[in-house]
C-alpha positions in Angstrom: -3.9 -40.8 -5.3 -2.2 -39.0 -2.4 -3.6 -39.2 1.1 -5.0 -35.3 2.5 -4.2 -35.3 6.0 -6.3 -32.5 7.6 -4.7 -30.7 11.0 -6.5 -29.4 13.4 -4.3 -25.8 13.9 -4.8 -25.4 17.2 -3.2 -28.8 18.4 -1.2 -30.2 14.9 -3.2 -33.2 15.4 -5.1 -35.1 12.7 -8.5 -34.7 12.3 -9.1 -37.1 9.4 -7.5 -38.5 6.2 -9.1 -37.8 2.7 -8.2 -39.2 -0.5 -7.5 -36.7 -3.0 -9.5 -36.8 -6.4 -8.2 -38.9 -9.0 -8.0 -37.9 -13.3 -10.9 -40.3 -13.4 -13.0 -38.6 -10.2 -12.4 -35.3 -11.8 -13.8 -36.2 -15.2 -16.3 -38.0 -13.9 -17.3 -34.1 -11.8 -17.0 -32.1 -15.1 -18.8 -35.0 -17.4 -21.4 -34.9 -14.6 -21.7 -31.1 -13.9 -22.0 -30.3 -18.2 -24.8 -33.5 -18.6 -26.6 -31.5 -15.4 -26.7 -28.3 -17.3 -27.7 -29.5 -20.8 -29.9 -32.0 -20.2 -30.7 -32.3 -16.5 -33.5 -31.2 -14.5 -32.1 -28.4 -12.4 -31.9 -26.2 -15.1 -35.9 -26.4 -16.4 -37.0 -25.9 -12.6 -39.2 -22.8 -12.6 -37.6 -19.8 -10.3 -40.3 -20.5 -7.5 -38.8 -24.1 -7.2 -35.4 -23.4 -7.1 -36.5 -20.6 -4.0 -37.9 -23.6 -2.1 -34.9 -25.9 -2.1 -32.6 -22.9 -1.4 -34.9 -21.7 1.9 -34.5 -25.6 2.8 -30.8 -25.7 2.0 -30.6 -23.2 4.6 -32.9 -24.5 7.3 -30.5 -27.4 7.0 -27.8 -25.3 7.7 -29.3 -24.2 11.0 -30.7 -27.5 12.2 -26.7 -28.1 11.5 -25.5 -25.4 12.9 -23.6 -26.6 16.0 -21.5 -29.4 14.7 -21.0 -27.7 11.8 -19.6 -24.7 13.7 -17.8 -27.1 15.6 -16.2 -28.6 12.4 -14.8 -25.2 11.0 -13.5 -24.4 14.4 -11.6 -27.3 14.3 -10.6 -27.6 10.8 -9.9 -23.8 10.4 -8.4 -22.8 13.8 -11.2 -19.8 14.1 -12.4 -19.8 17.7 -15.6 -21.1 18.3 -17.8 -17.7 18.9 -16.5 -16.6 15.5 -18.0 -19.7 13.6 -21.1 -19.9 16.2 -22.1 -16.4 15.7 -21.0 -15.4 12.5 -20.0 -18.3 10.0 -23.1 -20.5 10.4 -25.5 -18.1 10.8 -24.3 -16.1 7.7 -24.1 -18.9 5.5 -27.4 -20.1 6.2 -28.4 -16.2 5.2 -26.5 -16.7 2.1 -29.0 -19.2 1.0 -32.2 -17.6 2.8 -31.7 -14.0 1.0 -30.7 -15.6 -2.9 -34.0 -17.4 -2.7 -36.2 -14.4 -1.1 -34.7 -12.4 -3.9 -34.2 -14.2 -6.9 -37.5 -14.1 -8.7 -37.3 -10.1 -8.6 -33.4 -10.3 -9.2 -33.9 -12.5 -12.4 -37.1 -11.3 -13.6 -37.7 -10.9 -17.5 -37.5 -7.2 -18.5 -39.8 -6.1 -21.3 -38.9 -2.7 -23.0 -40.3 -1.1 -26.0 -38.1 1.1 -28.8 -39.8 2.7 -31.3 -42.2 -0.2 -33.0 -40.4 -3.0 -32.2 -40.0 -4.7 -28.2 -37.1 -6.1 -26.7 -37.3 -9.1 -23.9 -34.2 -9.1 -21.7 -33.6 -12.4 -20.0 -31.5 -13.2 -18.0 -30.1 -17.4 -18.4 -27.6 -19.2 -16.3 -24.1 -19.0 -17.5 -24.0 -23.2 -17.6 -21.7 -24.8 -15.5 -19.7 -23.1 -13.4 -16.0 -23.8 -11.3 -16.4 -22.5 -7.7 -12.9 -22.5 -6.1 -13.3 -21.8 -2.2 -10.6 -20.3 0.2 -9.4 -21.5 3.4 -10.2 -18.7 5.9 -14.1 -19.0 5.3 -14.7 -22.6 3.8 -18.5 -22.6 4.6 -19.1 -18.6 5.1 -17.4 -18.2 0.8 -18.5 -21.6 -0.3 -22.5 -20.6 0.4 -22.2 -16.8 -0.9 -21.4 -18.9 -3.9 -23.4 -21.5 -4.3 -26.2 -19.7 -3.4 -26.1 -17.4 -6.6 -24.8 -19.9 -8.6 -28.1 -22.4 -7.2 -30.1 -19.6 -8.0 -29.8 -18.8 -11.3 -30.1 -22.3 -12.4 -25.9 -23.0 -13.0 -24.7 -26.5 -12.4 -21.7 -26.4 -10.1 -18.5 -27.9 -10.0 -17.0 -27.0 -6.3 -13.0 -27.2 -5.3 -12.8 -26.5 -1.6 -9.3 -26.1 -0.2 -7.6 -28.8 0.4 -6.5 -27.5 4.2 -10.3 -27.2 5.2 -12.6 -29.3 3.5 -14.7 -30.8 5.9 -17.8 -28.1 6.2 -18.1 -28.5 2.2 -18.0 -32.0 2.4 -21.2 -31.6 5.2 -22.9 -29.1 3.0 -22.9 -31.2 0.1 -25.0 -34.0 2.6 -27.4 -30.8 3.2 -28.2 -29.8 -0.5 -28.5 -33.5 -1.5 -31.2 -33.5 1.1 -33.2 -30.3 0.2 -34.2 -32.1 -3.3 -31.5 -30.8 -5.8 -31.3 -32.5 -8.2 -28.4 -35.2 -8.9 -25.2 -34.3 -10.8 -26.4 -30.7 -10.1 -23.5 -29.8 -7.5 -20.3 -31.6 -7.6 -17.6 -31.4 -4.8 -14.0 -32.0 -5.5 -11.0 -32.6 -3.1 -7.1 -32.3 -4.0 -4.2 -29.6 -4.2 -4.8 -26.4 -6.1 -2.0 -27.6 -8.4 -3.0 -30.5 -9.6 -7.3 -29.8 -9.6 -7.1 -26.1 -10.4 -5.3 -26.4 -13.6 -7.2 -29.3 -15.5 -10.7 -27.6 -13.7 -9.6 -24.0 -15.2 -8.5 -25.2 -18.8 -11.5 -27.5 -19.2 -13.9 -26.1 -22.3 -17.2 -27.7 -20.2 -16.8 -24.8 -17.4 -18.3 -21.9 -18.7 -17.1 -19.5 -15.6 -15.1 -19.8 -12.7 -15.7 -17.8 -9.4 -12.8 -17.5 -7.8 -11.2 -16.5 -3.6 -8.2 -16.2 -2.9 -4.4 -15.5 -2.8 -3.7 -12.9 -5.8 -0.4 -15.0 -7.3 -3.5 -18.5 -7.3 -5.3 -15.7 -9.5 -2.8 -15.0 -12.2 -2.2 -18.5 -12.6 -5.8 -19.1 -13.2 -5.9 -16.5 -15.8 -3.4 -18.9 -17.5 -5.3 -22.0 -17.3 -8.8 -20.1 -18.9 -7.0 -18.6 -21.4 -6.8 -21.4 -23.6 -11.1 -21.0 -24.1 -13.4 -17.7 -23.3 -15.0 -18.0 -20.0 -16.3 -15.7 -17.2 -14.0 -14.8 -14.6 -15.2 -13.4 -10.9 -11.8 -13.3 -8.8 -11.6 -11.7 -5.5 -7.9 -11.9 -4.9 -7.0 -10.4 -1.9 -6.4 -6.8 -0.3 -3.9 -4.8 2.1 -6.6 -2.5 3.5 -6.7 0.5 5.3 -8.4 1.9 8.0 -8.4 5.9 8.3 -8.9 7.3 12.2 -10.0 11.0 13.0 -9.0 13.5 15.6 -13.5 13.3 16.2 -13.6 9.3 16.0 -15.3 8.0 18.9 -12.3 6.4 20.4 -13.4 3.3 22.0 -15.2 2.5 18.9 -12.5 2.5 16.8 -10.0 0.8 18.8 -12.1 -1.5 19.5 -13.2 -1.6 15.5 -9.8 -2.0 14.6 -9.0 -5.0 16.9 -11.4 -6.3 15.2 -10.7 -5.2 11.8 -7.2 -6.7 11.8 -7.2 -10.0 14.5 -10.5 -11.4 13.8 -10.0 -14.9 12.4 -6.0 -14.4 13.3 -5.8 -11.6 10.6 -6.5 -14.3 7.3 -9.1 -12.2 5.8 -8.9 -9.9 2.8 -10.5 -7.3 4.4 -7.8 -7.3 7.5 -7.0 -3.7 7.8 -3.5 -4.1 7.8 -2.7 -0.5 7.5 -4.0 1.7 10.5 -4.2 5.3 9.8 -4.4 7.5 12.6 -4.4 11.8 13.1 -1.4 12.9 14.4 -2.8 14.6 17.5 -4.7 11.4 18.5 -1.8 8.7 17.5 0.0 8.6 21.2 -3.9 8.2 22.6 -4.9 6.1 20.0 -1.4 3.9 20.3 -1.2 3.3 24.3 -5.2 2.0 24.4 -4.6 -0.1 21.4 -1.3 -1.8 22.2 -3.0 -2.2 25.7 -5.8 -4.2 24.8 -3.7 -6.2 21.8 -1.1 -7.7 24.9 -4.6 -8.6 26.8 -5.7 -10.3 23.9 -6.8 -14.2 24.7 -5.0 -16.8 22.3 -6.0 -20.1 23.1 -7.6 -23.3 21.7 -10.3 -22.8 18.8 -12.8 -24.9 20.9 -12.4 -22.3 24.3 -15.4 -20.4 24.2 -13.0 -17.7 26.2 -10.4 -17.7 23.4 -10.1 -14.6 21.3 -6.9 -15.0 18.7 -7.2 -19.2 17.4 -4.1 -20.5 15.8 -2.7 -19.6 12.0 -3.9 -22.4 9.4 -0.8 -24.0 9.0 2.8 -24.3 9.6 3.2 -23.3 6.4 1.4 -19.8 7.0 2.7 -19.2 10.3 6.8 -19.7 8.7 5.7 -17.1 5.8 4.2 -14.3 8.6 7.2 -14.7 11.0 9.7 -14.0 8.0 7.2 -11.0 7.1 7.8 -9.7 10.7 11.6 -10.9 10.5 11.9 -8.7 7.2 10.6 -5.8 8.5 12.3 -5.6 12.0 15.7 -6.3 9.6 14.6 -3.1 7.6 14.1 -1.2 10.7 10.4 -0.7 11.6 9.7 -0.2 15.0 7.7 -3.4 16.8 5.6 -2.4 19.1 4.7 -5.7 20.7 4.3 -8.8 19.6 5.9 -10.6 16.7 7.1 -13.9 18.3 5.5 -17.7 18.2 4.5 -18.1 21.4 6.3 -20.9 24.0 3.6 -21.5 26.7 2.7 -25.2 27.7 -1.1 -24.9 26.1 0.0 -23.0 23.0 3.2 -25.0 22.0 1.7 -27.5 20.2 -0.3 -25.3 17.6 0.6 -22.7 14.6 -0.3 -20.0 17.2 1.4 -16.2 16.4 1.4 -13.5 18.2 -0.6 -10.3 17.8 1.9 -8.5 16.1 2.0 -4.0 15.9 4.2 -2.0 14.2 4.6 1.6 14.1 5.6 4.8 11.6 6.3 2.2 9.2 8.2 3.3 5.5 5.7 3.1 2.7 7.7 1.1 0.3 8.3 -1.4 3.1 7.3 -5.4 2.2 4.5 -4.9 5.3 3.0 -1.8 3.8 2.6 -3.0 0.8 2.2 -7.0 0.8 -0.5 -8.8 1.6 0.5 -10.7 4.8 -2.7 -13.0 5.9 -1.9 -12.8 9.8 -2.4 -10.8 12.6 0.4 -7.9 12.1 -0.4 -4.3 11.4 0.9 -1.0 10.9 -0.3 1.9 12.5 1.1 5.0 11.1 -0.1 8.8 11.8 -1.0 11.6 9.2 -1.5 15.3 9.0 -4.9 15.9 6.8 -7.3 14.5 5.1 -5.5 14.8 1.3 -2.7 13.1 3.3 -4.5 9.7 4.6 -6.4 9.6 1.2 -2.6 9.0 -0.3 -1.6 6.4 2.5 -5.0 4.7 2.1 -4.3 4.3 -1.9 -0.8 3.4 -1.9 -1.7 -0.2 -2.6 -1.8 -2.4 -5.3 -4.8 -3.4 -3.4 -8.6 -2.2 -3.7 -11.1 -4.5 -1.6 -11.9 -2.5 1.5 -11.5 0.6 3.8 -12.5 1.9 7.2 -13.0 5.5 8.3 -13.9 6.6 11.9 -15.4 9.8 12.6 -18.1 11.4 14.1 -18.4 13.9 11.2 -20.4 11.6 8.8 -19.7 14.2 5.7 -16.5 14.2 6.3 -16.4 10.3 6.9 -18.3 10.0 3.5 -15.9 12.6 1.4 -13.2 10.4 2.3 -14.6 7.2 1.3 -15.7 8.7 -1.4 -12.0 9.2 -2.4 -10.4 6.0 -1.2 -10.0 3.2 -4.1 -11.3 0.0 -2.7 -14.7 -1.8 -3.5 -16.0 -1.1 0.3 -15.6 1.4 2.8 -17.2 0.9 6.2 -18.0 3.8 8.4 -17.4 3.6 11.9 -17.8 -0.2 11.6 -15.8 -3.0 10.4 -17.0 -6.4 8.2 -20.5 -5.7 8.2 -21.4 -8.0 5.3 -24.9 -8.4 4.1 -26.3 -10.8 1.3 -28.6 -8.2 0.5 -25.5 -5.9 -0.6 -22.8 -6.8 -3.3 -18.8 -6.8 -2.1 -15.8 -6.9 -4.2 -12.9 -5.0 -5.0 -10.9 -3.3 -7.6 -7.1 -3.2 -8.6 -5.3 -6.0 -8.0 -8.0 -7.3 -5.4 -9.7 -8.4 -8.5 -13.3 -7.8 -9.9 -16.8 -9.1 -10.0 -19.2 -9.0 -7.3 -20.3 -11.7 -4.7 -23.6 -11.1 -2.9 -26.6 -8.9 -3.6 -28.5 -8.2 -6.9 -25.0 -7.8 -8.5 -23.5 -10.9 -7.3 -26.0 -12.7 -8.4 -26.4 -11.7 -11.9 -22.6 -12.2 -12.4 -24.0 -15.7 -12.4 -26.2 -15.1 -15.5 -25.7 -14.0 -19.4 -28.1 -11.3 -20.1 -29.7 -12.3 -24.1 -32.0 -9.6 -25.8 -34.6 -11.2 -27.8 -36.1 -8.2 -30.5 -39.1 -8.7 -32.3 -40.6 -6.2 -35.1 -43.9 -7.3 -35.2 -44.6 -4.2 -37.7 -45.9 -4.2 -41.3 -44.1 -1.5 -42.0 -40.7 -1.3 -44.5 -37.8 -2.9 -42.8 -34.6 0.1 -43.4 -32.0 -2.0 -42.7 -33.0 -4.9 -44.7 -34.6 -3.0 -47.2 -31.3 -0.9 -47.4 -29.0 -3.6 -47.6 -31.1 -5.5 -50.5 -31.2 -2.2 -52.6 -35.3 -1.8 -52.2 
């Protein structure tokens, strides 16, 4: 079994050593997660228990909250105000809204056609594969769980094998709020190896799925040898759309935000800036302004603004993204180096990284680059930034800023991505469902919708009439 050393970004240090899953660990997870579903307890527990254990799945989460933001900072290389005061928190709301909403989510609908009635129930889909990203081990590991918890799935959970140490404390918290045992089962390796005898295996009856959009089609592969529901969010090159009427501090400050929060490894980064012609020079000196200011520095600092990429790995594949495009002749702004200073030389720091008036067909316009570089290009129009906003393979997410709400709203109306913010960036709520379309994948996570991808929806008729039967009457010739 091979040794997982897990690096702390911001120094290259090791936090810890893991052993990776063996064949035997992994069978044991699936025999364990299946036996859970068809004969365990989990299952049979009545929609009012399963709300308790979820609200005390997230008290635990809270009463945890400051190592546990402490852990991802170090494992992930976010800085420490990003995990205190958004990570945490929202993970523990993951749990706290699926169990405030799940009895009226998964309620029993009874309908009546003509003489007959029609129950529509909604069952857990059995035992389901949650694979969980790197960039938000906790923050994507609850939004799943959650649902999946709620509607009475088993789980079988593959964190990342970069960052696996919040999934490894959340597993201590769930086994504490009275889950049953066998009900959630965590597994640690490499994508490779895991991910393909996980995905092929006829005992997982869906897979939820984050993460890079090349990990998706090869998980496509891997079900394809036995039916099973799919939810994959795979990633986005999104776009953020900036009127002549935008309220400019907002959205500068909005799109610092949008595309170096958590070092630009988000799906919803708005890589692509957008901005109206007669407000681009404006628009362009503020921005690059506040981008040179912008504090890099140990996840840990509370003062630090920009942590350290995940890996060296990640930080080789952006630098030849920004080498590539400097090569091809777009013009850098600032940025775009690995930085040399004493404190910062030890990390997989990158530099916040602008480019400007960049060609569409270029590999930064169009490729998903998971780091903190962006393009900021101008346009003439509305009909104009509609086409720059939808020239993507990518569909996840969009930004418009404006002070003309109509307007704002006609344009999102007409941009292609799963969710469009208005004069805001990354507001996620478990209350409301997110995903995306195109290549970013489809299937919701969150909300009513997120939820019931969890589910199989069975209609159970009954004629409780006297009258003739037509159709069976028909078919037998009466």
């Amino acid at each position: 079994m091979r040794n997982l050393e897990i690096i702390n970004p911001s120094t290259s240090e090791i936090i810890t050593n893991l052993e990776a899953d063996s064949d035997a660990r992994i069978e044991k997870a699936l025999e364990t997660a299946r036996a859970a579903f068809d004969k365990g307890r989990w299952p049979g527990f009545s929609l009012h228990q399963r709300k308790e254990i979820l609200l005390k799945i997230s008290k635990g989460i809270l009463e945890n909250a400051a190592e546990l933001a402490k852990l991802e900072s170090m494992n992930t290389g976010k800085p420490i105000k990003e995990t205190t005061f958004m990570d945490i928190p929202s993970s523990a709301k993951a749990f706290e809204q699926a169990a405030l909403n799940l009895e009226n989510y998964l309620k029993q609908d009874d309908l009546e056609v003509e003489n007959a009635k029609s129950s529509l129930v909604r069952q857990a889909q059995g035992v389901v594969l949650l694979i969980i990203p790197w960039n938000y081990p906790l923050l994507i590991a609850s939004w799943k769980l959650a649902s999946a918890l709620a509607a009475g799935n088993t789980v079988v959970i593959k964190p990342s094998s970069l960052t696996p140490l919040t999934a490894l404390e959340l597993i201590k918290i769930i086994d504490d709020s009275g889950v049953p045992e066998g009900t959630v089962n965590l597994v640690v390796g490499s994508g490779a190896f895991v991910g393909e005898k996980l995905c092929a295996d006829k005992r997982v009856d869906m897979i939820s799925f984050t993460g890079s959009n090349e990990v998706g089609k090869e998980i496509f592969k891997y079900a394809s040898s036995n039916v099973k529901k799919l939810v994959m969010e795979l990633g986005g090159k999104s776009a953020s759309i900036i009127l002549n009427d935008a309220d400019m501090e907002l959205a500068i400050n909005g799109s610092l935000c949008s595309i170096f929060l958590n070092q630009g490894q988000m799906c919803t980064a708005m890589s692509r800036i957008f901005v109206e012609e007669n407000i681009y020079d404006i628009f362009m000196d503020a921005f690059v302004d506040k981008v040179k200011r912008l504090k890099l520095g140990n996840s840990l600092d509370h003062e630090t603004q920009m942590g350290p990429l995940i890996s060296e790995a990640q930080r080789k594949k952006v630098h030849a993204f920004v080498e590539k495009a400097r090569k091809e002749g777009a013009e850098l702004i600032c940025g775009g180096n690995i930085p040399k200073t004493e404190e910062l030389k030890d990390g997989y720091f990158f530099e916040p990284t602008v480019f400007s008036e960049v060609d569409r067909k270029a590999g930064i316009f169009q490729q998903e680059i998971f780091g903190p570089v962006v393009c900021i290009n101008k346009f003439s129009g509305q009909d104009e930034a509609v086409s720059l906003a939808n020239d993507s393979d990518f569909g996840l997410a969009a930004c418009v800023f404006s002070n003309d709400i109509n307007k704002a709203r006609e344009l999102a109306a007409n941009i292609n991505a799963g969710t469009v913010w208005i004069n805001t960036y990354g507001m996620f709520y478990s209350e409301l469902p997110y995903g995306g379309f195109k290549q970013s994948g489809f299937g919701k996570e969150l909300g009513k919708e997120g939820m019931l991808e969890y589910t199989k929806l069975k209609n159970i008729f009954t004629d409780d009439t006297k009258e003739a039967k037509p159709i069976i009457n028909y078919w037998y010739g009466l």
